[in-house]
Jmol script that loads the backbone (N, CA, C; Angstrom):
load data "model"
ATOM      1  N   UNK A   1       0.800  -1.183   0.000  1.00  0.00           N
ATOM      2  CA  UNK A   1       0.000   0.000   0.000  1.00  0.00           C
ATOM      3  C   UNK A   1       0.856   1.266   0.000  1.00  0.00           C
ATOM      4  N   UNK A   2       2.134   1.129  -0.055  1.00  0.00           N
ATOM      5  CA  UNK A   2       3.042   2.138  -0.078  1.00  0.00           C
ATOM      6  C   UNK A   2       3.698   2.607  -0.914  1.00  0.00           C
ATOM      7  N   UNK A   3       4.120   2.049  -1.999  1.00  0.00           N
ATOM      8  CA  UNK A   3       5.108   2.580  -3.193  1.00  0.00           C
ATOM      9  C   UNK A   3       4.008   2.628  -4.133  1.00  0.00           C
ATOM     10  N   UNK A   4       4.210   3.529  -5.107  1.00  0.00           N
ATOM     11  CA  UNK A   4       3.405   3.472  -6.372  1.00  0.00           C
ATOM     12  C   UNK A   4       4.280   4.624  -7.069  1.00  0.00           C
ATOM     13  N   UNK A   5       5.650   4.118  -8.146  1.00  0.00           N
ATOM     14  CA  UNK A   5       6.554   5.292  -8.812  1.00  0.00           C
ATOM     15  C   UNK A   5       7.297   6.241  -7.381  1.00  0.00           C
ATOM     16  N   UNK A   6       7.127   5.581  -6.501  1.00  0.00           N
ATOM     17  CA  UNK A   6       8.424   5.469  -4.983  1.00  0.00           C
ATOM     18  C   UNK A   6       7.250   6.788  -4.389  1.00  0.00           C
ATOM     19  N   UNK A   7       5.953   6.694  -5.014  1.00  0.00           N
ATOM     20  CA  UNK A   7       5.708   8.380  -3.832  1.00  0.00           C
ATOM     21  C   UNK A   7       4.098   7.308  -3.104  1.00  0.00           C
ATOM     22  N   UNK A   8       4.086   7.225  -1.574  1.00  0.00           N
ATOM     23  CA  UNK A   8       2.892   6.953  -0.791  1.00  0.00           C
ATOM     24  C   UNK A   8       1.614   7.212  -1.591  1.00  0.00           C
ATOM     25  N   UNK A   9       0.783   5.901  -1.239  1.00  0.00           N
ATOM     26  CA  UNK A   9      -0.576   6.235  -2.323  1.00  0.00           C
ATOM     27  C   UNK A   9      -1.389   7.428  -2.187  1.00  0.00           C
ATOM     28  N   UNK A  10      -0.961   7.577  -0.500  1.00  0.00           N
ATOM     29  CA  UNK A  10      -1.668   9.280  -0.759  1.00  0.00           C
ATOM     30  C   UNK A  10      -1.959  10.605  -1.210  1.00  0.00           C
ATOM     31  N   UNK A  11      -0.216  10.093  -1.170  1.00  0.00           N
ATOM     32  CA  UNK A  11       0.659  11.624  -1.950  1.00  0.00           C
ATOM     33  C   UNK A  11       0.117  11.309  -3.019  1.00  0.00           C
ATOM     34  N   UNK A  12       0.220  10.390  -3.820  1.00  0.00           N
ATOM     35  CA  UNK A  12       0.209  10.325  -5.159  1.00  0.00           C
ATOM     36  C   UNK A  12      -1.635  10.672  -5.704  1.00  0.00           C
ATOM     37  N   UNK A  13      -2.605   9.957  -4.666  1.00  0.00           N
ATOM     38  CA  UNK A  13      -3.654  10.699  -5.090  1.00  0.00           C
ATOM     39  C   UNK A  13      -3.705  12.220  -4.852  1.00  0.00           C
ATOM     40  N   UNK A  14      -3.260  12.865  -3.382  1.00  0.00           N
ATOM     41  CA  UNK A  14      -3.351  14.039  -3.688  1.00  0.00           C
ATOM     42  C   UNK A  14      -3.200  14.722  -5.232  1.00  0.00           C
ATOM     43  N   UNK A  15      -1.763  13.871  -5.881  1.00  0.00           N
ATOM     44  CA  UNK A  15      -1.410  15.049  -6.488  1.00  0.00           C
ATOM     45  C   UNK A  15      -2.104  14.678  -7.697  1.00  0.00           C
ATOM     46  N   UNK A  16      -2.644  13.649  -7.900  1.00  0.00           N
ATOM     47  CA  UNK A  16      -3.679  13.655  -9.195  1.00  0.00           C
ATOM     48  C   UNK A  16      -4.615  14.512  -9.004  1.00  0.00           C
ATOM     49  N   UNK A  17      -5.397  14.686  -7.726  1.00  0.00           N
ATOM     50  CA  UNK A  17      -6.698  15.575  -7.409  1.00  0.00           C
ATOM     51  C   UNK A  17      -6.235  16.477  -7.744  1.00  0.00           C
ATOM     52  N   UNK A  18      -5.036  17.393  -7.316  1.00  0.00           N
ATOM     53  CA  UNK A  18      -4.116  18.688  -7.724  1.00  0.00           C
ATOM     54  C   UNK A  18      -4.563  18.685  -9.323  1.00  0.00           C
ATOM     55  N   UNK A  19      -3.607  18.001 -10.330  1.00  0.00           N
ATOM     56  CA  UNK A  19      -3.203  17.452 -11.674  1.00  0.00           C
ATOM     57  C   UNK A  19      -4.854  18.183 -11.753  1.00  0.00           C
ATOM     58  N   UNK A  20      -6.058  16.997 -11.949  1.00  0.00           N
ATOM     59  CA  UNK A  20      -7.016  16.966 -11.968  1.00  0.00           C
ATOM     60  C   UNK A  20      -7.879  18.921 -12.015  1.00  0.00           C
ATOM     61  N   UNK A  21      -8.027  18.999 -10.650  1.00  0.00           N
ATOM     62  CA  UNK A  21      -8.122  20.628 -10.064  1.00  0.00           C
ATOM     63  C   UNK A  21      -7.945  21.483 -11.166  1.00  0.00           C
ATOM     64  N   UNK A  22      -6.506  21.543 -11.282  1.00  0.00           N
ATOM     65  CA  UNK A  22      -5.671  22.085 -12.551  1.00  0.00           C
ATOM     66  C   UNK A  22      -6.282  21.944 -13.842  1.00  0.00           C
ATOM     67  N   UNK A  23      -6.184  21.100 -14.117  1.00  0.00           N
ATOM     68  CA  UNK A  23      -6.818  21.044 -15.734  1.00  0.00           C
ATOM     69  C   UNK A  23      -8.243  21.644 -15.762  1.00  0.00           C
ATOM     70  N   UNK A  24      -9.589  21.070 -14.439  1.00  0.00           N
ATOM     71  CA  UNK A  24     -10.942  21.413 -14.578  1.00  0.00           C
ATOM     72  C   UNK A  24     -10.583  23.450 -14.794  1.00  0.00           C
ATOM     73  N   UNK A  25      -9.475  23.749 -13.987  1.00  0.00           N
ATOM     74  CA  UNK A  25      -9.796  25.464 -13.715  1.00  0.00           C
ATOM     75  C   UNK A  25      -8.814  26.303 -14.950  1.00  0.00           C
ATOM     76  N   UNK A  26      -8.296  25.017 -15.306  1.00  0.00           N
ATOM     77  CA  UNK A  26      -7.780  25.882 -17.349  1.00  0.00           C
ATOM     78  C   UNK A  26      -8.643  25.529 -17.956  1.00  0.00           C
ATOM     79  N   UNK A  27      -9.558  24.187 -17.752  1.00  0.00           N
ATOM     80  CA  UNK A  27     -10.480  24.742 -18.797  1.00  0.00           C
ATOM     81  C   UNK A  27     -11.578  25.359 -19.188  1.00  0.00           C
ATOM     82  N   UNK A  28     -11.929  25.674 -17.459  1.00  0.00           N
ATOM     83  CA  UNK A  28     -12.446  26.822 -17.133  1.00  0.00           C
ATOM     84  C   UNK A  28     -12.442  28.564 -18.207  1.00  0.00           C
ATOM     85  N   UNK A  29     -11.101  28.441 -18.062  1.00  0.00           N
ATOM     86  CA  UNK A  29      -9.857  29.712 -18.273  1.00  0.00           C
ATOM     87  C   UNK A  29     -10.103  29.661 -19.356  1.00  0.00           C
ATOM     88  N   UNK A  30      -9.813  28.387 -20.307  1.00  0.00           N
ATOM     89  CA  UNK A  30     -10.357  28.374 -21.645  1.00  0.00           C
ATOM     90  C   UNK A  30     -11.413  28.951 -22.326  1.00  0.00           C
ATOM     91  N   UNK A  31     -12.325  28.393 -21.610  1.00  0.00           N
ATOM     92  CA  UNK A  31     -13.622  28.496 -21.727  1.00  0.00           C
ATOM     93  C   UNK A  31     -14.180  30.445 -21.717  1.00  0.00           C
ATOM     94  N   UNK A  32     -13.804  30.790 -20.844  1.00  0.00           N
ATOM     95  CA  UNK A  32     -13.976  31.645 -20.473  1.00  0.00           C
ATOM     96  C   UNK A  32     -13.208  32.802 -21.772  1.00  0.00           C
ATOM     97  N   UNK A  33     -11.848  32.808 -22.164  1.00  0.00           N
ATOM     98  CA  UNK A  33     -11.211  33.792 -23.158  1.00  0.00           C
ATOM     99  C   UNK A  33     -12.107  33.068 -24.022  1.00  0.00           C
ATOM    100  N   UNK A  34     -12.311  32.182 -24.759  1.00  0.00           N
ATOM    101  CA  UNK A  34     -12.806  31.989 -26.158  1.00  0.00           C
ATOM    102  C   UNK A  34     -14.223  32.813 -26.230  1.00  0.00           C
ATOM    103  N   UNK A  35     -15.125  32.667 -24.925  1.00  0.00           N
ATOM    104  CA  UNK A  35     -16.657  33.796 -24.822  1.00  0.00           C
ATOM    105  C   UNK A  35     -15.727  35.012 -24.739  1.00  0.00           C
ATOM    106  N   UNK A  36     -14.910  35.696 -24.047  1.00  0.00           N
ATOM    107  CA  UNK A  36     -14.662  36.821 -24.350  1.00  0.00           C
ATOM    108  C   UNK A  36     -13.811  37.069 -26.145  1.00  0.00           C
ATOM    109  N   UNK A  37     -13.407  36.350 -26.534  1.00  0.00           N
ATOM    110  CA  UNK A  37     -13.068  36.451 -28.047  1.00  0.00           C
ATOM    111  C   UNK A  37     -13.974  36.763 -28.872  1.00  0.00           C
ATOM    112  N   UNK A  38     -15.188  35.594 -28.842  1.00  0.00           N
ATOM    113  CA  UNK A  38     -16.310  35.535 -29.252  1.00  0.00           C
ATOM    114  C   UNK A  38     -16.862  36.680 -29.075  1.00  0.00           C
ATOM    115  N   UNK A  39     -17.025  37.688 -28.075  1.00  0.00           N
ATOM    116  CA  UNK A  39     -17.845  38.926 -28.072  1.00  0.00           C
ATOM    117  C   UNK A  39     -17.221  40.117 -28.898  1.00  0.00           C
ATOM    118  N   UNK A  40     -15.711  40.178 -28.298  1.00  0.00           N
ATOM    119  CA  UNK A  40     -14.964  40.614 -28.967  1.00  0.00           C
ATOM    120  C   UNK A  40     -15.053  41.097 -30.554  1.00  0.00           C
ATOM    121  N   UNK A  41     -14.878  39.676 -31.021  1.00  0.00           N
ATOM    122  CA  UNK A  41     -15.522  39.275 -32.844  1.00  0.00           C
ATOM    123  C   UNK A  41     -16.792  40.214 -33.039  1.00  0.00           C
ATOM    124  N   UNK A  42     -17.671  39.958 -32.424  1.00  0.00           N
ATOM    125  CA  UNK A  42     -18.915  40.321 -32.807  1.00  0.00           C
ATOM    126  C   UNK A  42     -19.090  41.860 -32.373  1.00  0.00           C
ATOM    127  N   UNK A  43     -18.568  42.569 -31.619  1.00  0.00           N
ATOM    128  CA  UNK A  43     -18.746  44.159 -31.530  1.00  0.00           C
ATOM    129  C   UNK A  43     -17.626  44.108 -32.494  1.00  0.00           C
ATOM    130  N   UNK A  44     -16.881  43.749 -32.689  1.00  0.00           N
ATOM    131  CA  UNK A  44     -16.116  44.330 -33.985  1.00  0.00           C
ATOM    132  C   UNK A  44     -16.913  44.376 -35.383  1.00  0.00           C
ATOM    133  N   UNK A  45     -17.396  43.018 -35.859  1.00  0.00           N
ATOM    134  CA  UNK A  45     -18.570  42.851 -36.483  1.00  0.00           C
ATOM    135  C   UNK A  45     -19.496  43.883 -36.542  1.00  0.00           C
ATOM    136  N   UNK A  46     -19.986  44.351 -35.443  1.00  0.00           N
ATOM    137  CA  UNK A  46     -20.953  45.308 -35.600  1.00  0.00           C
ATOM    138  C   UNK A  46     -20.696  46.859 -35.765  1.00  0.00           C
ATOM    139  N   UNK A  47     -19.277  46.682 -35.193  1.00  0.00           N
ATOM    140  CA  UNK A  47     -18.951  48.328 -35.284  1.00  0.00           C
ATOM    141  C   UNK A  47     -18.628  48.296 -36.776  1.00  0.00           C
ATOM    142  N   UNK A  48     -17.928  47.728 -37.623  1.00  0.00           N
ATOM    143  CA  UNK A  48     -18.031  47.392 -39.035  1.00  0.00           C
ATOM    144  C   UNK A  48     -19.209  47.455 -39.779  1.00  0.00           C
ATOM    145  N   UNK A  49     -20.149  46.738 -39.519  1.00  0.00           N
ATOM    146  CA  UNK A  49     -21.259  46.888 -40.196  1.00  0.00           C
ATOM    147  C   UNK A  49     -22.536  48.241 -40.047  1.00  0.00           C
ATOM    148  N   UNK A  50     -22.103  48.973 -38.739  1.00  0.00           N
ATOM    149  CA  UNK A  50     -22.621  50.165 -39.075  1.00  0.00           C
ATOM    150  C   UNK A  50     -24.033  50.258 -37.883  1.00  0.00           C
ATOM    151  N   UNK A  51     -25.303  51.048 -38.859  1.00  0.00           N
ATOM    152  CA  UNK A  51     -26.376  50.824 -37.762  1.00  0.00           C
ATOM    153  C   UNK A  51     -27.066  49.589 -38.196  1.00  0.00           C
ATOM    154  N   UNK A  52     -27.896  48.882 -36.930  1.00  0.00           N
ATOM    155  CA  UNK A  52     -28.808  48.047 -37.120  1.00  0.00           C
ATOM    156  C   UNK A  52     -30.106  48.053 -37.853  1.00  0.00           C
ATOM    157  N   UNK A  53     -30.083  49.737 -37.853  1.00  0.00           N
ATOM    158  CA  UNK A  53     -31.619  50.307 -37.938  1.00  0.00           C
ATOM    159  C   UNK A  53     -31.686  51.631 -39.535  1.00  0.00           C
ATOM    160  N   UNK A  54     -32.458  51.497 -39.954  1.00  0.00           N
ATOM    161  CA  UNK A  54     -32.786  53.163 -40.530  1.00  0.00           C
ATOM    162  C   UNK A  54     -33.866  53.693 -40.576  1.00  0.00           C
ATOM    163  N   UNK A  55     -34.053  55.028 -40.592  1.00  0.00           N
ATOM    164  CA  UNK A  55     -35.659  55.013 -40.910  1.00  0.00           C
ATOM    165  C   UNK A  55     -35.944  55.923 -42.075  1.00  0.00           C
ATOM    166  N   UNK A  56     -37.143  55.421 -43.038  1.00  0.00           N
ATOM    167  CA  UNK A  56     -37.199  56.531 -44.106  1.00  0.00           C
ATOM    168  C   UNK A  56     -38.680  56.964 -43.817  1.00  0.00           C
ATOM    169  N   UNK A  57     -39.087  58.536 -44.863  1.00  0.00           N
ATOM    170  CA  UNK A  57     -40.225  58.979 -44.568  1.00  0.00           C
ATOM    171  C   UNK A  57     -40.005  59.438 -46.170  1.00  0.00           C
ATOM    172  N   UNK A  58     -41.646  59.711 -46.240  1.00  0.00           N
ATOM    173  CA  UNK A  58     -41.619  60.143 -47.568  1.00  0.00           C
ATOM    174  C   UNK A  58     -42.397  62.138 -47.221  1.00  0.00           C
ATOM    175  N   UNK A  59     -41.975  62.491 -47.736  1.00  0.00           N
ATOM    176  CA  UNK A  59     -42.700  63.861 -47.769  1.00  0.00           C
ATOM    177  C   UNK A  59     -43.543  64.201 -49.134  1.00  0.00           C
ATOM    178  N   UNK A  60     -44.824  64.669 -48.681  1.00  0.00           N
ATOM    179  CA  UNK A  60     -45.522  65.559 -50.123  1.00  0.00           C
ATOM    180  C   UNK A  60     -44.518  66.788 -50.564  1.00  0.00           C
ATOM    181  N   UNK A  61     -44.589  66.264 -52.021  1.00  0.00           N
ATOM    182  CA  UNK A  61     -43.964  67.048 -52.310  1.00  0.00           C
ATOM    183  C   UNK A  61     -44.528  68.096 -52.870  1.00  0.00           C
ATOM    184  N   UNK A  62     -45.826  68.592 -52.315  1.00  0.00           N
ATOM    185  CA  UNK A  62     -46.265  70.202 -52.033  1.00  0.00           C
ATOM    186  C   UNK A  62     -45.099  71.202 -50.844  1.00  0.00           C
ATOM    187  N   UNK A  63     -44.687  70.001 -49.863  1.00  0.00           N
ATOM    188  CA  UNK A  63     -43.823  71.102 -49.283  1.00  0.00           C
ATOM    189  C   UNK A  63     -42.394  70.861 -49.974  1.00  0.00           C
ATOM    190  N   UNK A  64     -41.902  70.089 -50.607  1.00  0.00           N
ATOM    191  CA  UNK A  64     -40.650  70.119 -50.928  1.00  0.00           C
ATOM    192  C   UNK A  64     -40.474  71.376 -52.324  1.00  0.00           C
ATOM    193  N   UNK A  65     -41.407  71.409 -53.037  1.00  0.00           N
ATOM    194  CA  UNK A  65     -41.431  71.970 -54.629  1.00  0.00           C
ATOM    195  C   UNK A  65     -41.692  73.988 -53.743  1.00  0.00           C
ATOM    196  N   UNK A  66     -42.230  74.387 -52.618  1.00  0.00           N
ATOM    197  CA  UNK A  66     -42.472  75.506 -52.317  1.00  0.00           C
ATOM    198  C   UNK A  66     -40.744  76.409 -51.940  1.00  0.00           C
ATOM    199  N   UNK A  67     -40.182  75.502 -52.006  1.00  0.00           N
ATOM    200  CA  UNK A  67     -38.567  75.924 -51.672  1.00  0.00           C
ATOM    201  C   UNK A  67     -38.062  76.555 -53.170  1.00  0.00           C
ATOM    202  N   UNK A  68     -37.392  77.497 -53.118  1.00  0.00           N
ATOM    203  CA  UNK A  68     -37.185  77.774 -54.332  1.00  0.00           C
ATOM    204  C   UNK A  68     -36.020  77.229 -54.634  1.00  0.00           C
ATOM    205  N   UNK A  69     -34.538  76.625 -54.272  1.00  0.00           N
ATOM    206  CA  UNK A  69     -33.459  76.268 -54.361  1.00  0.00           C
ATOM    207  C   UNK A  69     -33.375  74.864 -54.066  1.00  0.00           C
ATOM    208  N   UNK A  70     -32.406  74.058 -54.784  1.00  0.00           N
ATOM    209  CA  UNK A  70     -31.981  72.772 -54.419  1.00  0.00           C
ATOM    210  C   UNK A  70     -31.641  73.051 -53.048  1.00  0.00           C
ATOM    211  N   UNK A  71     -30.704  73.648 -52.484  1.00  0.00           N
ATOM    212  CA  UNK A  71     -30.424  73.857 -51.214  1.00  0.00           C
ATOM    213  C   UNK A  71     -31.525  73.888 -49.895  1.00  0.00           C
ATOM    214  N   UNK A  72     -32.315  74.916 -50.480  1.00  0.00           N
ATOM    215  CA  UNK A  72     -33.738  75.117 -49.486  1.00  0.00           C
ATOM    216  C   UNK A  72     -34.366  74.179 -49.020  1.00  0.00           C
ATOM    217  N   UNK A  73     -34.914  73.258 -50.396  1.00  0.00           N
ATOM    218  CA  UNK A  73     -35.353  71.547 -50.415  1.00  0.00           C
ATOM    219  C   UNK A  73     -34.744  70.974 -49.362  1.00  0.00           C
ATOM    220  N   UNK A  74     -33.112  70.927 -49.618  1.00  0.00           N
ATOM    221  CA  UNK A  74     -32.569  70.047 -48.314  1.00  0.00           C
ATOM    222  C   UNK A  74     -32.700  70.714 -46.993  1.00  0.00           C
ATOM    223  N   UNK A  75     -32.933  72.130 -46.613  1.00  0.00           N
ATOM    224  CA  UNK A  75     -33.154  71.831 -45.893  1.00  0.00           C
ATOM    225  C   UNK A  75     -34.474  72.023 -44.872  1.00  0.00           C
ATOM    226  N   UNK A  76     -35.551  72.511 -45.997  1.00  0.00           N
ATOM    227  CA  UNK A  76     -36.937  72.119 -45.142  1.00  0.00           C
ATOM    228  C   UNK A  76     -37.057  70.816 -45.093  1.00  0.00           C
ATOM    229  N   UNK A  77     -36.412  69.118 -46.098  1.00  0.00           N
ATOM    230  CA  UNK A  77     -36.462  68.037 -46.036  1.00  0.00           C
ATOM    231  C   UNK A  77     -35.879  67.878 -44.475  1.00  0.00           C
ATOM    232  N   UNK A  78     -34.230  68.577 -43.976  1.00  0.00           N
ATOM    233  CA  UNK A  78     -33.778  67.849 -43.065  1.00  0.00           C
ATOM    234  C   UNK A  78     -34.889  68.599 -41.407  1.00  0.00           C
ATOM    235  N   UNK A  79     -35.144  69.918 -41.645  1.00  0.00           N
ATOM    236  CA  UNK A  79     -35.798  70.370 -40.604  1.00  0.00           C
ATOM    237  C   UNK A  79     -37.345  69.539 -39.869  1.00  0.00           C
ATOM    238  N   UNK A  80     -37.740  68.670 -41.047  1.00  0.00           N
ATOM    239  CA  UNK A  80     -39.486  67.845 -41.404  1.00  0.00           C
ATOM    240  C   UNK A  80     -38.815  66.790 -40.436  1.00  0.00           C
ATOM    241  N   UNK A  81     -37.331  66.058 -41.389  1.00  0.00           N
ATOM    242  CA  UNK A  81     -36.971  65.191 -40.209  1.00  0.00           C
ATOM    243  C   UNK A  81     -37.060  65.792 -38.762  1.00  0.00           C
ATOM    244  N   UNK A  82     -36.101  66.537 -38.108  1.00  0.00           N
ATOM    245  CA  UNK A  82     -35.697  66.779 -37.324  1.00  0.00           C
ATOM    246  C   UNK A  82     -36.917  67.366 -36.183  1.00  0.00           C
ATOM    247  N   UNK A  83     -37.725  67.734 -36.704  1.00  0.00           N
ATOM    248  CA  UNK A  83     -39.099  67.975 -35.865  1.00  0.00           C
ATOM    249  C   UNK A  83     -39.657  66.587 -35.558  1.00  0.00           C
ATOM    250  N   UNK A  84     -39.973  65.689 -37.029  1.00  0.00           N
ATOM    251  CA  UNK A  84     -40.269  64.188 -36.588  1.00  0.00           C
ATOM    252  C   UNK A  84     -39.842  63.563 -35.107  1.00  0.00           C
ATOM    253  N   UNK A  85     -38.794  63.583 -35.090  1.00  0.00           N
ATOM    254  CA  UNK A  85     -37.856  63.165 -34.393  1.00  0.00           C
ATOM    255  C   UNK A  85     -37.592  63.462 -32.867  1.00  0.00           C
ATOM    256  N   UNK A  86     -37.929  64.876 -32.439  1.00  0.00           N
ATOM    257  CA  UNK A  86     -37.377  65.895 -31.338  1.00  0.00           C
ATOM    258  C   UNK A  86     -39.028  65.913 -31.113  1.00  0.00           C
ATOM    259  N   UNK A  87     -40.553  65.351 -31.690  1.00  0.00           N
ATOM    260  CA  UNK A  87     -41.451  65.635 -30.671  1.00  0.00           C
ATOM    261  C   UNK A  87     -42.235  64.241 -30.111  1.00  0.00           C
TER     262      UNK A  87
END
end "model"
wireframe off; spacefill off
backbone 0.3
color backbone group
């Protein structure tokens, strides 16, 4: 009940439970960087790809044609948004 590779059977289970311990809490560790990689990936992914969302509107264009300038158009178009939006 005493030799097993010259170390006491106790020692020697201890140090498998150790061995053992060890491996369950790397692969823990593992486990754990690959979900943070994984998130990682994917806000990168998304900061790449931009917004999730858009929104369009259509306006009569009784108020767009009362502007006298291309310029004007854009911007009673962006002000129509921007009221949309802010009430």
């Amino acid at each position: 009940m005493y030799l097993i590779f010259n170390l006491p059977v106790k020692a020697q289970k201890r140090k498998w439970e150790e061995e053992k311990a060890m491996k369950k809490i790397q692969k823990k560790m593992d486990i754990e960087k690959e979900t943070e990689d994984k998130i990682r990936r994917q806000m990168e992914e998304r900061e790449q790809r931009g917004r999730d969302w858009t929104v369009s509107i259509a306006l009569p264009g009784s108020i767009v044609d009362n502007a006298q300038s291309d310029e004007l158009r854009t911007y009673v178009a962006g002000q129509v948004c921007v009221d949309l939006f802010m009430s």
